[in-house]
C-alpha atoms as one frame of an Amber mdcrd trajectory, in Angstrom:
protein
 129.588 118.647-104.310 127.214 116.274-105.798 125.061 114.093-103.428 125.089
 110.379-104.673 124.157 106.680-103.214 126.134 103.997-102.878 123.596 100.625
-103.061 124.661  96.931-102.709 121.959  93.798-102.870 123.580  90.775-101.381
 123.129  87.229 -99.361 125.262  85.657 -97.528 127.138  82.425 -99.807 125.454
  79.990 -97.230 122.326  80.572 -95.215 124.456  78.451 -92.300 126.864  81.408
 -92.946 123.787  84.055 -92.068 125.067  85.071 -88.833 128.850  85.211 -89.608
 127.572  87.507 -92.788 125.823  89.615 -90.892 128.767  90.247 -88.166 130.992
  90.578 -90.615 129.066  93.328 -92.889 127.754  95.304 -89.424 131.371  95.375
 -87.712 133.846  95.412 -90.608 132.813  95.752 -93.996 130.623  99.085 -93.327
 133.607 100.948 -91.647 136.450  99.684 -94.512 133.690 101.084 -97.324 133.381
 104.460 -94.972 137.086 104.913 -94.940 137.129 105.345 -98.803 137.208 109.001
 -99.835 133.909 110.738-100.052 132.031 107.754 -98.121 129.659 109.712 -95.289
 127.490 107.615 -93.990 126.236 103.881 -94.377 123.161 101.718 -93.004 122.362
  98.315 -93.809 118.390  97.002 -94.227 117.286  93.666 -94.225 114.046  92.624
 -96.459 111.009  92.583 -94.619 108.099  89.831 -95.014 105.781  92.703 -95.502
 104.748  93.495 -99.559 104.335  97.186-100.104 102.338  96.425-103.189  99.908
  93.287-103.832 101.391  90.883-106.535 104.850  92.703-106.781 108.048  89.789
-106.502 110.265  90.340-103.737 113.832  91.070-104.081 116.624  88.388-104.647
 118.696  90.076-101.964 117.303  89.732 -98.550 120.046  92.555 -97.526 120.625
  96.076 -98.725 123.179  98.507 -97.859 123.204 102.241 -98.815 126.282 104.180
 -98.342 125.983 107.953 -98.778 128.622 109.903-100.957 129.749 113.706-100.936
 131.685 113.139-104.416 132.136 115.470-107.548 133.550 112.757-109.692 131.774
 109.859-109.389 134.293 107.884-111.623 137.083 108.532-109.161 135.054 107.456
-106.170 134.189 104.134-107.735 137.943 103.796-108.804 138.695 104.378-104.891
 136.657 102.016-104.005 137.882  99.419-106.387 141.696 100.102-105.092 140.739
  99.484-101.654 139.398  95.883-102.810 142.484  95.200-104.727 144.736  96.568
-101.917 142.853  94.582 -99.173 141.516  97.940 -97.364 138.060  96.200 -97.936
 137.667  92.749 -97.134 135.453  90.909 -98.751 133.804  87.473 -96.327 133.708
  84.339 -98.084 130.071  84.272 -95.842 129.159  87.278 -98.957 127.951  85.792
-101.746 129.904  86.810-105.074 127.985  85.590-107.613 125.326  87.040-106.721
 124.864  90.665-106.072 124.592  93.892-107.273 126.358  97.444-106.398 125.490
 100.647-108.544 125.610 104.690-107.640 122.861 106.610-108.039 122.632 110.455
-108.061 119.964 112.774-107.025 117.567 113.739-110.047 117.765 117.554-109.653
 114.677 118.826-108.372 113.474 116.166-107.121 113.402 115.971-103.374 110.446
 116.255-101.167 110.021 115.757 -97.431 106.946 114.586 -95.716 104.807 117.543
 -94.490
C-alpha cells in the first residue's frame, strides 16, 4: 500500500470560539476523520512563536493536523472522506473556520526518507 498524509491548516471562526475549537477538533473531529477507511493515525500541532528561519512569514493557520493514510487509491480515500461529510459521519464545528483553510494529501517521494543518525 502506498503511504500518504492527510494535512489540514485551520483557525477557529472566532478567536472567543478558541477553546470550543480546540475541544471539539481533539475529542471529536480527529476520531470521525480516523474512522474513514485507510485513516491510521492523526495528531494535531499548534504554531509555535518560535521562527525556524530569520525573515520567513508565519503561517495563516495557527493549527495543523496530519492524519496518516495506508491507501492504494488515493482518489477513493478522498471520496470517503467527502461521503462521511455529506452523510454527517464527520462533523464539522461552526467554532472551524470555513473560509479559511486548506486540506491536501501528500505522498511519499520514493526514495526519499531519512532518519536522524
Amino acid at each position: 500500500m502506498a503511504t500518504a498524509i492527510m494535512v489540514v491548516g485551520s483557525n477557529p471562526a472566532d478567536a472567543a470560539q478558541e477553546a470550543a475549537f480546540n475541544a471539539w477538533y481533539t475529542e471529536q473531529h480527529l476520531d470521525d476523520v480516523l474512522a474513514v477507511a485507510g485513516f491510521t493515525r492523526a495528531r494535531r500541532y499548534q504554531l509555535s512563536g518560535a521562527r525556524p528561519m530569520v525573515g520567513t512569514e508565519e503561517s495563516p493557520f495557527r493549527y495543523l493536523a496530519i492524519y496518516e493514510i495506508e491507501s492504494d487509491d488515493l482518489e477513493q480515500t478522498g471520496r470517503d472522506v467527502q461521503a462521511a461529510l455529506d452523510s454527517g459521519a464527520i462533523v464539522v464545528s461552526e467554532t472551524f473556520d470555513l473560509a479559511n483553510f486548506s486540506v491536501d494529501f501528500y505522498e511519499v517521494v520514493p526514495g526519499a526518507e531519512r532518519e536522524a543518525q
